[in-house]
N, C-alpha and C positions, 0 to 999 in steps of 0.2 A: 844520456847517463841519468839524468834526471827520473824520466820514466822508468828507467830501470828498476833506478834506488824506489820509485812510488812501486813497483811490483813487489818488490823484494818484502817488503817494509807489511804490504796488505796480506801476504802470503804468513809471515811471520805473525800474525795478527792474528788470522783465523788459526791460526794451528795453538796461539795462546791459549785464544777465546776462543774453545772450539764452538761453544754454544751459539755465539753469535756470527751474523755473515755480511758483507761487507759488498757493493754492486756499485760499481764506477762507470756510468753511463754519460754517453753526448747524443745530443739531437739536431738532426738537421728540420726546422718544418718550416708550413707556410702559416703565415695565418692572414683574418680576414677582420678587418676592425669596423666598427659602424658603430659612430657618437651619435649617443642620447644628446639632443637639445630641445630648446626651447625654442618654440618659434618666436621671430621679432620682425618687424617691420622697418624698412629705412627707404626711404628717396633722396635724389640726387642733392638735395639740399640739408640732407644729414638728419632732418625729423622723422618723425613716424608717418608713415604712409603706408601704401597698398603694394608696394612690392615685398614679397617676402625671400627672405634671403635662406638659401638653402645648405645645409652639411650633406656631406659625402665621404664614407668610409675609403679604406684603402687595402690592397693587397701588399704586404711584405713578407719579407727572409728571415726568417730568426735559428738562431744557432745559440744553443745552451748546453749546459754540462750540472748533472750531478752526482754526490755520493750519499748512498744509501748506507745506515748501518741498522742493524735490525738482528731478531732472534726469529728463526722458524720452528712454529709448534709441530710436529710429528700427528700425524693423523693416518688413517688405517684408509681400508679399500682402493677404491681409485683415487681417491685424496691422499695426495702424500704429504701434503702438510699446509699450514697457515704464517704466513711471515707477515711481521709486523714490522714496520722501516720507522726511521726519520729518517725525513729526506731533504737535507741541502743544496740549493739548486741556484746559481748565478745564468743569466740568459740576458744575450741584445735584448734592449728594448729600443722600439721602435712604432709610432704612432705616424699616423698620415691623414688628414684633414682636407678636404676641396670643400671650398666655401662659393658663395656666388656664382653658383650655376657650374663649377669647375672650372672656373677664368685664375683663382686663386688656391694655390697649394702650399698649408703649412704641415714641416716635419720636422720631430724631434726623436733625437737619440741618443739613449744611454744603456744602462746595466741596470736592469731586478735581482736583487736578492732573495732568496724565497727559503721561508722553511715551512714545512709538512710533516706529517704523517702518510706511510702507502702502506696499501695491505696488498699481499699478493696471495694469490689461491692457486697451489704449486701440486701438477699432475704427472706424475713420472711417464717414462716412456714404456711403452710394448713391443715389443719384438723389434727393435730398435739397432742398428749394427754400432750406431753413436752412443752413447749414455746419455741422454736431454730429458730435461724437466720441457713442460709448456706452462706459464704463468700467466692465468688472467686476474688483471689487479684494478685499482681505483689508489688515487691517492687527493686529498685535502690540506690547503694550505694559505697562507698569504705574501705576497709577497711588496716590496718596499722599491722605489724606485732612486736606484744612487748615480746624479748624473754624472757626465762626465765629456761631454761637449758644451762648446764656446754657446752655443744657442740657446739654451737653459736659460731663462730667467734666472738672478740670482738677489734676493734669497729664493731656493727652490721652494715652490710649494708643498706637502706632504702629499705623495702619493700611494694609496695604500689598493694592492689589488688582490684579493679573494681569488681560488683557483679552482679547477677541479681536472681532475686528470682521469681517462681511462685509454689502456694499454691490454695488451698480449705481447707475450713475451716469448725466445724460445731461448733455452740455455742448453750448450753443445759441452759437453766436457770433457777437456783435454788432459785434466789429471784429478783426483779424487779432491779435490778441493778449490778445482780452479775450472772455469766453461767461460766462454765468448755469448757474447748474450745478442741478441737481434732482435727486434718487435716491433711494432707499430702502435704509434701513441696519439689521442683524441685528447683535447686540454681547450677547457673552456675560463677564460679569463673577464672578471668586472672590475675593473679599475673605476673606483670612487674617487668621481676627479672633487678635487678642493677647489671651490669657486677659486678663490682670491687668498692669501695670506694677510698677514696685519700691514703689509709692504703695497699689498695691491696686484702682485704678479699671478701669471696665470701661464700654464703649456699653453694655452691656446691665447694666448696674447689678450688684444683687445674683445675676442669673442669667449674669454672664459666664463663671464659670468651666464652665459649663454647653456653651458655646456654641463650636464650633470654625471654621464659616465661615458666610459668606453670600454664595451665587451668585445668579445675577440674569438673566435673562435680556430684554432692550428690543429693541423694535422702533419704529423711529420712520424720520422723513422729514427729510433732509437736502434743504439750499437756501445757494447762495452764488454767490460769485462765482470764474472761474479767470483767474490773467493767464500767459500763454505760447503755444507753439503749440498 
């Protein structure tokens, strides 16, 4: 019922504002994380010595959801127009850590909140028996890390992570102002980790101060709905 009334409600929207258009998108990806550190030394008796202790990224799941709203400029030839979004976007966050040759594994999880800007560069169809746009876009953003698991350090540290998105898109249309959307999306993530807060805590526990980012690279498949032209 709920998703009904969110149809209803976006459908009512664009036909207000006709100018502007409205893209309710979820992602399933993978992504692939590897921490920037600092090299350091420890032996069994806990001083500096000649073993060096290693980091190891990880492979995770991530599943996110966002809404676009945005105006499309109108444009001639094969270009059928320029769309300019802000994009609000909540997604799993999830980091994974092998420390010590991979004898030890820390992970943490919660929710990013993220806002942007996306531009998409929208090519109508030819000879087509569907009505479909194909959209190749980029979007730029930041997003804020809001925990929401027992394993969080607390006070959380500030985590603040830089983005970059690039996608194709295809939009199928089922009625003059409504299409299903399907595309494949590249998203390059730097999380600027915060050594330490005024408290001392750290994601990465006793090895934060060690630790300066974690970029991330996902590839996953976008699916939704778009209300506009």
């Amino acid at each position: 019922m709920k998703k009904l009334v969110l149809i209803i409600f976006l459908v009512g929207f664009s036909r207000v504002f006709a100018a502007f258009e409205v893209d309710v998108l979820g992602q399933l990806a993978v992504s692939f994380g590897v921490p920037i550190a600092q090299p350091f030394y420890t032996n069994t008796s806990g001083t500096s010595g000649s073993n060096r202790t290693k980091f190891k990224g990880s492979t995770e799941a991530r599943l996110s959801g966002s809404v676009q709203i945005g105006y499309q400029f109108p444009m001639t030839n094969s270009l059928k127009g320029v769309g300019v979004f802000c994009n609000i976007k909540i997604e799993q966050f999830s980091i994974g850590t092998s420390i010590d040759n991979g004898k030890n594994f820390l992970k943490k999880e919660g929710f990013n909140l993220g806002v942007g800007l996306a531009t998409k560069f929208i090519f109508g169809s030819i000879n087509s028996l569907v009505p479909r746009d194909t959209i190749i876009g980029f979007g730029l953003g930041a997003k804020v890390l809001v925990p929401t698991k027992f394993d969080f350090p607390s006070p959380i540290p500030p985590v603040i992570t830089p983005y970059v998105d690039l996608f194709v898109e295809q939009r199928f249309f089922v009625a003059r102002k409504l299409a299903l959307v399907g595309g494949i999306n590249v998203g390059i993530d730097f999380m600027i980790h915060q050594f330490t807060d005024p408290y001392g805590t750290s994601l990465f526990g006793t090895y934060g101060p060690y630790m300066t980012a974690y970029p991330t690279l996902s590839i996953g498949l976008n699916i939704g709905l778009h209300f506009g032209n």
